[in-house]
C-alpha positions as CSV (number, residue, x, y, z in Angstrom):
1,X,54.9,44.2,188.2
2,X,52.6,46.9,186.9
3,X,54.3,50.2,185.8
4,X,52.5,53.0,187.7
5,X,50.8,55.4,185.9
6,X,53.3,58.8,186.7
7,X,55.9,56.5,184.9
8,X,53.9,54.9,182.0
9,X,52.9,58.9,181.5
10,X,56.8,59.6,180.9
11,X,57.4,57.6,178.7
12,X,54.3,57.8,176.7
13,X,55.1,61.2,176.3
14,X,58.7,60.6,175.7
15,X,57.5,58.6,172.5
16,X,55.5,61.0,171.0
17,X,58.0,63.6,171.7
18,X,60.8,61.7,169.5
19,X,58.1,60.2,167.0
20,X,57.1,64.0,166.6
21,X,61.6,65.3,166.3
22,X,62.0,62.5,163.5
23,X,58.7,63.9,162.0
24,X,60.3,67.3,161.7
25,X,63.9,66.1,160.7
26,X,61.7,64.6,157.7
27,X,59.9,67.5,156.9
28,X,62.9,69.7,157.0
29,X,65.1,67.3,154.8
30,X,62.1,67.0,152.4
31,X,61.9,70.7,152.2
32,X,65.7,71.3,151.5
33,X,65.0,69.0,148.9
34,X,62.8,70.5,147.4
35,X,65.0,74.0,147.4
36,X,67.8,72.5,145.9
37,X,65.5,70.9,143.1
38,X,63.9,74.5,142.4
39,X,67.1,76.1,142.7
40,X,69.1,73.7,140.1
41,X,65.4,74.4,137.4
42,X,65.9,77.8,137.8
43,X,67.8,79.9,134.9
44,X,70.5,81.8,136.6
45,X,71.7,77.5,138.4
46,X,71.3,76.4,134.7
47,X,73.8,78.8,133.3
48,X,76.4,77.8,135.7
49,X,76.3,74.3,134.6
50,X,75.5,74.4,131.2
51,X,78.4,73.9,129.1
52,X,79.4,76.5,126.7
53,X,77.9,76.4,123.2
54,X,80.4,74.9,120.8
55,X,82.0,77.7,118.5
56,X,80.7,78.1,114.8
57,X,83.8,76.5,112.3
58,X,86.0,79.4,110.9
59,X,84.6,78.6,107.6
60,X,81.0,78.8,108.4
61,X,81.5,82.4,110.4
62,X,82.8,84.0,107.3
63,X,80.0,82.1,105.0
64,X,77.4,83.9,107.7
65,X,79.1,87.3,107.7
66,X,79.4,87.2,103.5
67,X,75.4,86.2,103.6
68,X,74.5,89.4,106.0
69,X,76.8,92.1,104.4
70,X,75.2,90.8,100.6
71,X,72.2,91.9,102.9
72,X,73.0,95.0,103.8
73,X,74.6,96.1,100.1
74,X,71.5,95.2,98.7
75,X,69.9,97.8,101.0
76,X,69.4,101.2,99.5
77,X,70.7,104.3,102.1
78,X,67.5,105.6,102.7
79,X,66.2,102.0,104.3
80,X,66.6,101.0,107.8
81,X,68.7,98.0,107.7
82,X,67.0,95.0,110.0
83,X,68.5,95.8,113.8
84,X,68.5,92.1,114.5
85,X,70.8,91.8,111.3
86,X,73.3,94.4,112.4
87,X,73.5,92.8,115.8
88,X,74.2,89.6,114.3
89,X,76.8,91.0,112.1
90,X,78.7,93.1,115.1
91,X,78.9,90.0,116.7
92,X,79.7,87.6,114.1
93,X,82.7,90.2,112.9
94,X,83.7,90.4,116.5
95,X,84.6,86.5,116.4
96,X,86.4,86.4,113.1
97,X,88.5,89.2,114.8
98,X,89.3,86.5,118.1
99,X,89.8,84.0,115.7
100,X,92.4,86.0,113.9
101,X,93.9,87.9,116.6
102,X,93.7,85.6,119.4
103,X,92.3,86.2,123.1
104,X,93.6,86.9,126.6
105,X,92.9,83.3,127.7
106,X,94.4,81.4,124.1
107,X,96.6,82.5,121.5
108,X,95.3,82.3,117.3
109,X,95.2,79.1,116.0
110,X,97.0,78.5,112.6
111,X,94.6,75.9,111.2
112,X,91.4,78.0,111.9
113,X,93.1,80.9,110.6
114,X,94.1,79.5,107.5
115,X,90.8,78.1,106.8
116,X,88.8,82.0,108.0
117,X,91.6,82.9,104.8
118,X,90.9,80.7,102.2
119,X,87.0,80.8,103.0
120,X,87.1,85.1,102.9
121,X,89.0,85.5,99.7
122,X,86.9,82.6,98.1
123,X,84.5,84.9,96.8
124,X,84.0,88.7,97.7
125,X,84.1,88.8,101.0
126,X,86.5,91.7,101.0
127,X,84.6,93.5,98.7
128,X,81.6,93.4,100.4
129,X,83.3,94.7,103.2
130,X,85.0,97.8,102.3
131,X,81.7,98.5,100.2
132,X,79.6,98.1,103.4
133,X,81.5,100.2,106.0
134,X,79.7,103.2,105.7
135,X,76.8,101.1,106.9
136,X,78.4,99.7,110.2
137,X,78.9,100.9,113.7
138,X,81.9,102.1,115.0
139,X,82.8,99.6,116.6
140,X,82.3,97.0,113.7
141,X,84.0,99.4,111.3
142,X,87.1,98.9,113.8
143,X,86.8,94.6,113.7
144,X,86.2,95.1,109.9
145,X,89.8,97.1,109.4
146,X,91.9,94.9,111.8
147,X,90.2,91.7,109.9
148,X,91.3,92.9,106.6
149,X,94.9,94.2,108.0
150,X,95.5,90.7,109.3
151,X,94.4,88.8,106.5
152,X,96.7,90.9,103.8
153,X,99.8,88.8,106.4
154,X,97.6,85.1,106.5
155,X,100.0,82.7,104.9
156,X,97.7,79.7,103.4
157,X,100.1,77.3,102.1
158,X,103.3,79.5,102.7
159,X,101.3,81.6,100.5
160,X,100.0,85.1,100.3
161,X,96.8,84.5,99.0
162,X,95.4,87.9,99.7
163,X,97.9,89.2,97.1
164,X,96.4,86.8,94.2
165,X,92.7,87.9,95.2
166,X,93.9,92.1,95.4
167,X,95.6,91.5,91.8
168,X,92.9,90.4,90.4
169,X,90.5,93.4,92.1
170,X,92.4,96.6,92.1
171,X,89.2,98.7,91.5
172,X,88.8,98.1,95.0
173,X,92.0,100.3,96.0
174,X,90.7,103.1,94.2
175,X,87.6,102.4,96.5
176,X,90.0,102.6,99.6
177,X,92.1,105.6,98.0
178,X,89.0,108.0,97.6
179,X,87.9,106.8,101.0
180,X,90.0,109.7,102.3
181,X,87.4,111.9,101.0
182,X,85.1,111.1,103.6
183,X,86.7,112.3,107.2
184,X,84.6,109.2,109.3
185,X,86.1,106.8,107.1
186,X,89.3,108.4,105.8
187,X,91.4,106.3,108.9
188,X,89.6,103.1,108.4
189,X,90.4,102.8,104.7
190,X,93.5,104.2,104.9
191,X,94.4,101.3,107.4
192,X,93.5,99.1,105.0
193,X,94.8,100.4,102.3
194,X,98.6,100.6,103.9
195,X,97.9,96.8,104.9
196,X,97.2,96.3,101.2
197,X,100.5,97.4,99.6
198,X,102.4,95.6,101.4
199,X,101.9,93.6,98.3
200,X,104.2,94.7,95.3
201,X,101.5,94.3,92.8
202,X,99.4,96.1,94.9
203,X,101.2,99.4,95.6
204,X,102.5,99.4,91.7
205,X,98.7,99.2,90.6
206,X,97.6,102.3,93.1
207,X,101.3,104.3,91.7
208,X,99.7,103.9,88.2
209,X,96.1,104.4,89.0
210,X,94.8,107.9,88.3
211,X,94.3,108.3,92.0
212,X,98.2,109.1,92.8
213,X,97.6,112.8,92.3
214,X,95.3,113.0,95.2
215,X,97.7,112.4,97.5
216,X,99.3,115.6,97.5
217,X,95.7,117.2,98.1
218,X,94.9,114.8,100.7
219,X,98.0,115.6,103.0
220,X,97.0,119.1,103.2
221,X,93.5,118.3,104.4
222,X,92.2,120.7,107.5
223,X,91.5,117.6,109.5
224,X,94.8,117.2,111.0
225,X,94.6,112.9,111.7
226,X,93.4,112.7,108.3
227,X,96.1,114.3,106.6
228,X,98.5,112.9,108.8
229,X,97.2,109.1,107.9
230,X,97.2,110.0,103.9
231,X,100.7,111.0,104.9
232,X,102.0,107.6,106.3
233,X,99.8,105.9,103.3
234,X,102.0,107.9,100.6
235,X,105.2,107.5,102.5
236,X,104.9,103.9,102.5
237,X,103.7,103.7,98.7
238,X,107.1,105.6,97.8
239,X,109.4,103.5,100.4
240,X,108.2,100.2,100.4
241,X,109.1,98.3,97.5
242,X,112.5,100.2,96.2
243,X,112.3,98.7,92.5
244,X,108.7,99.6,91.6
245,X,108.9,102.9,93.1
246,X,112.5,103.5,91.0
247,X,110.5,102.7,88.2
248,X,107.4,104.9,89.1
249,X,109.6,108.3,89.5
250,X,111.4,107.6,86.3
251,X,108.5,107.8,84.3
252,X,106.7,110.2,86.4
253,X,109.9,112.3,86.7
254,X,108.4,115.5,85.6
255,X,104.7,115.8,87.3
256,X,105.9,114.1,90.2
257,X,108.6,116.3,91.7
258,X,106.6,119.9,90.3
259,X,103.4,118.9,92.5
260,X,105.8,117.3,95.2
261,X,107.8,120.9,95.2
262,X,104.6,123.0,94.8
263,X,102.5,121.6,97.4
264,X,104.2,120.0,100.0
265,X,108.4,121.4,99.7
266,X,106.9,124.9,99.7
267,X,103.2,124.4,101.3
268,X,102.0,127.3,104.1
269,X,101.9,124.3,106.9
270,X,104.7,123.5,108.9
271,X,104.3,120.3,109.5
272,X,103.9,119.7,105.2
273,X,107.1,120.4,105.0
274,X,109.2,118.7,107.9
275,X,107.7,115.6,106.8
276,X,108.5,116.7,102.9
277,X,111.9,117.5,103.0
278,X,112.0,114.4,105.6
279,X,110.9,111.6,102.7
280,X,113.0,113.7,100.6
281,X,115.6,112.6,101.5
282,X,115.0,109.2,101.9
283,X,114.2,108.8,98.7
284,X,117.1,110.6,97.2
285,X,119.3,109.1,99.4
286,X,118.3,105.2,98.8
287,X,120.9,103.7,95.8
288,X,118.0,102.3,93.9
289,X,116.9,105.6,93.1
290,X,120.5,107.1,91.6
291,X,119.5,108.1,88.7
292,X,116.5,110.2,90.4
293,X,118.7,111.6,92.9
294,X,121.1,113.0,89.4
295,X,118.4,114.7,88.1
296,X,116.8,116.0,91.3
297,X,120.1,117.5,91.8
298,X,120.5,119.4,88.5
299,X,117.8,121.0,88.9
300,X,118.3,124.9,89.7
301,X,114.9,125.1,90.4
302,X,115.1,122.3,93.4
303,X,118.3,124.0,94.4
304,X,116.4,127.4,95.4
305,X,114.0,125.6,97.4
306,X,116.8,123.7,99.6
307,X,118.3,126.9,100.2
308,X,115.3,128.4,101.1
309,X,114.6,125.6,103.5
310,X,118.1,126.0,104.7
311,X,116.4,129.5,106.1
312,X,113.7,128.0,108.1
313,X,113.3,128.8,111.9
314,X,112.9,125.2,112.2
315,X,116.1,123.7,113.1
316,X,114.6,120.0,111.8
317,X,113.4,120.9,108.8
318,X,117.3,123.0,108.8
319,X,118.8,119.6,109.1
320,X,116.8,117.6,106.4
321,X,117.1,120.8,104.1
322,X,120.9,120.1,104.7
323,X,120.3,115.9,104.3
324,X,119.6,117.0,100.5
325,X,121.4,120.2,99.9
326,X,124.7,118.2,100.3
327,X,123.4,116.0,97.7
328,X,123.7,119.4,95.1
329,X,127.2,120.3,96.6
330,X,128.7,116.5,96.3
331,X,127.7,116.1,92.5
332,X,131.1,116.4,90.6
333,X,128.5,116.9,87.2
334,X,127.4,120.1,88.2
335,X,125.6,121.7,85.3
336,X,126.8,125.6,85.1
337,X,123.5,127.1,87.1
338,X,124.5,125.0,90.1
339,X,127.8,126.1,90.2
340,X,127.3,129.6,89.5
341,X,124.4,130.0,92.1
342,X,126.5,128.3,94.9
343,X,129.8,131.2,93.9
344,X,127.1,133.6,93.4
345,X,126.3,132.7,97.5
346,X,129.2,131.7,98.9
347,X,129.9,134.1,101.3
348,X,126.4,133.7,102.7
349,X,126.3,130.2,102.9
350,X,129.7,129.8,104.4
351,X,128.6,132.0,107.5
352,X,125.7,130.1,107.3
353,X,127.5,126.8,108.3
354,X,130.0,128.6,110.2
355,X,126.9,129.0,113.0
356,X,124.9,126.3,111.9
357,X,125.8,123.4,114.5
358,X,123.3,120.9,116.8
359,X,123.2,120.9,120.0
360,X,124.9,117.1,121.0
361,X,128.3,116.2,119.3
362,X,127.6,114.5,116.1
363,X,131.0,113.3,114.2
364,X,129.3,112.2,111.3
365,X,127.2,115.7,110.9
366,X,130.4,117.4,111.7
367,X,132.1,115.6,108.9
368,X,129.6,116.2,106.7
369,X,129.5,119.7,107.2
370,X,133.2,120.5,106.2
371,X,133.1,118.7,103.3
372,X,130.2,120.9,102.0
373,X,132.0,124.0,103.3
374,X,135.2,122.9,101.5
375,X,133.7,121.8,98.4
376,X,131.7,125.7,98.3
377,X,135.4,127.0,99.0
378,X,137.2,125.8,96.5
379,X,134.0,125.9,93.9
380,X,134.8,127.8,90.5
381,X,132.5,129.6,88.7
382,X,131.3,128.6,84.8
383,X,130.6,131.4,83.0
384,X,129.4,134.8,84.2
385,X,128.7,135.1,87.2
386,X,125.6,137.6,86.6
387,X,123.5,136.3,83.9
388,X,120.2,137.1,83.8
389,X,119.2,134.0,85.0
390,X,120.9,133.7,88.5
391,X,118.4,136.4,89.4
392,X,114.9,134.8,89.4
393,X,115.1,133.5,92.7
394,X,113.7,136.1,94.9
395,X,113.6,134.8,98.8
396,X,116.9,133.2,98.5
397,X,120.4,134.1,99.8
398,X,121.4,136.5,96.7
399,X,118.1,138.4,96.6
400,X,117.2,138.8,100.7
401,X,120.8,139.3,101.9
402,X,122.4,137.1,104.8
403,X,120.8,134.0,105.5
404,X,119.4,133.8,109.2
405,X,121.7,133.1,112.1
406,X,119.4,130.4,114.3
407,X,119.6,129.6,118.1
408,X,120.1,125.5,118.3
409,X,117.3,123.7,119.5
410,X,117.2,120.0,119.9
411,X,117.7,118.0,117.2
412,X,117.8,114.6,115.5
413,X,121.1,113.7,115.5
414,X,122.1,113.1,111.8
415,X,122.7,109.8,111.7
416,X,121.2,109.3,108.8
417,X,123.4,111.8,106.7
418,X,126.2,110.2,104.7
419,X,129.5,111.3,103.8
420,X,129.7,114.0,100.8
421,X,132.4,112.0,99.4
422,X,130.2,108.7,99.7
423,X,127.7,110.7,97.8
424,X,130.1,112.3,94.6
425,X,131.0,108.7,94.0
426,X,127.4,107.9,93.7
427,X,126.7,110.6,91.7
428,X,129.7,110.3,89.0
């Protein structure tokens, strides 16, 4: 039966209407195609599916870093050093720091740390170092110091091997000593340097070196975080290692304790002398250095400056002034000056403790004090009282009259003050 002609027209036009939809769906899936293709050639796609370049071995960093700071040493100060150089270097420190110190997403590894060790103090990587930090940034100088602080600590071998290399180079601490001479540097090296005797051979070779006098120069230093680093540096050189620095004062008795009086017991600057008489006492008061401490003590010399720190409007530095004083007044070998001075004063420096107190109850301080007051009760004078020599102290009780009644202000609390009687036993 022949299909009439309205019909046939449907339908032809039907077919060309889907033949055309399928045409399009084609086009349009080609085309996304085509996108995605673009999309995954493009740099920014590549980035996010590239895997992550494998890290450089430990060993091989620091063979890089020792190759770009002979680089830079061999340049003179005048010369530009090559940017692309530096960059290289900032970053290459930058990894030897993660590798050492670890990251937010992974803690160090011990194997790759050992091996960044052994590979650094193979040759003179350390040198190279602290001789090149003038040249770097900021921000490498900061890498550079935490690299060298955590290698002096890098067990290879359960052994210290930073310790065998610094032996064997200590010119370089008299490098890191004078670094406090430069105010940009002074906090870098000194970083270093404290790292660096934490090795006994170490802080006995900067004791002897030549540099030791500086110290007391460097501690009075204008630039107040300066100062106050060369501070912590020289407290931990005479605290640290209790044998070596028993040994050290013994021998050094004599230019030791005049420049330690002189320019730090009776420097212009307050905080000098809190932290003074403060490591004072702790080295007086530590059993390895008894024999110091017996001297120190018979000194009439030392005596006038205690008393005169007794004086101070500074309740703290009152308190460490007492920390020692109590060291004179609990010797049972008083020579004669001591015990004449103390008669000479005694009135004055019992009203003195009679208002001298801190502001929280303290038993140990309170027993301290009345053993000193009892022992300068009972004291007997040696001698005449009025010699000629009992008078050369001008500033202390016997030439400037009563000694200064002070308001309490808050306080340490003493604990670190030991019993008088403790002490004579000590000292006999």
């Amino acid at each position: 039966m022949p299909i009439p002609a309205a019909k046939f027209a449907d339908k032809t036009m039907g077919l060309a209407n889907g033949i055309n939809g399928s045409m399009k769906k084609k086009r349009c899936s080609n085309n996304l195609k085509k996108l995605f293709t673009n999309a995954l050639r493009s740099t920014g796609v590549k980035s996010i599916f590239k895997s992550k370049p494998k890290p450089k071995p430990p060993a091989e960093v620091v063979r890089r870093v020792r190759c770009l700071l002979e680089a830079v040493d061999s340049i003179h100060n005048n010369v530009d050093v090559d940017p692309k150089q530096m960059q290289e270097l900032d970053s290459l420190l930058h990894d030897m720091k993660a590798i050492l110190y670890g990251s937010n997403e992974c803690e160090p590894a011990p194997e790759a740390c050992s091996q960044l060790t052994q590979e650094f103090f193979r040759e003179n990587t350390l040198r190279l170092i602290i001789l090149c930090l003038p040249k770097l940034n900021l921000e490498a100088r900061k890498d550079a110091t935490r690299i060298v602080a955590n290698l002096q600590r890098q067990p290879v071998n359960s052994r210290l091997i930073a310790s065998d290399y610094l032996e064997a180079n200590t010119d370089l601490m008299d490098h890191l000593v004078t670094g406090y001479d430069d105010a940009s540097l002074a906090l870098h090296y000194g970083t270093m340097l404290r790292e660096c005797i934490r090795h006994q051979v170490v802080a006995r070779s900067v004791l002897k070196s030549k540099h030791m006098k500086q110290f007391f120069d460097y501690m009075q230093i204008p630039e107040f975080d300066v100062a106050a680093d060369a501070t912590a540096t020289f407290k931990e050189l005479m605290t640290r290692h209790k044998s070596t620095v028993s040994e050290f004062l013994v021998e050094n008795y004599d230019w030791f304790f005049t420049e330690f009086n002189a320019k730090l017991l009776e420097s212009a600057n307050y905080i000098t002398r809190r932290q003074a008489i403060k490591l004072l006492g702790d080295i007086l008061l530590d059993r390895s250095n008894s024999a110091v401490m017996t001297r120190y003590v018979g000194s009439k010399d030392n005596l006038r400056i205690l008393m005169n720190l007794l004086r101070e409007a500074s309740k703290n530095i009152q308190l460490d002034a007492f920390d020692v004083f109590k060291l004179f007044v609990a010797n049972r070998n008083k020579p004669t000056d001591i015990v004449n001075i103390i008669v000479v004063n005694r009135s004055k420096l019992l009203r003195f403790f009679a208002s001298f107190r801190i502001d929280k109850e303290d038993e140990q301080f309170e027993a301290d004090k009345a053993q000193v007051v009892k022992e300068i009760a009972e004291l007997e004078a040696k001698g005449p009282l009025f010699s000629a020599e009992l008078h050369k102290f001008p500033g202390t009780p016997t030439a400037s009259g009563e000694l200064q009644k002070l308001s309490a202000s808050p306080t340490a609390s003493g604990e670190l003050f030991k019993s008088p009687t403790a002490l004579s036993k000590q000292l006999t």
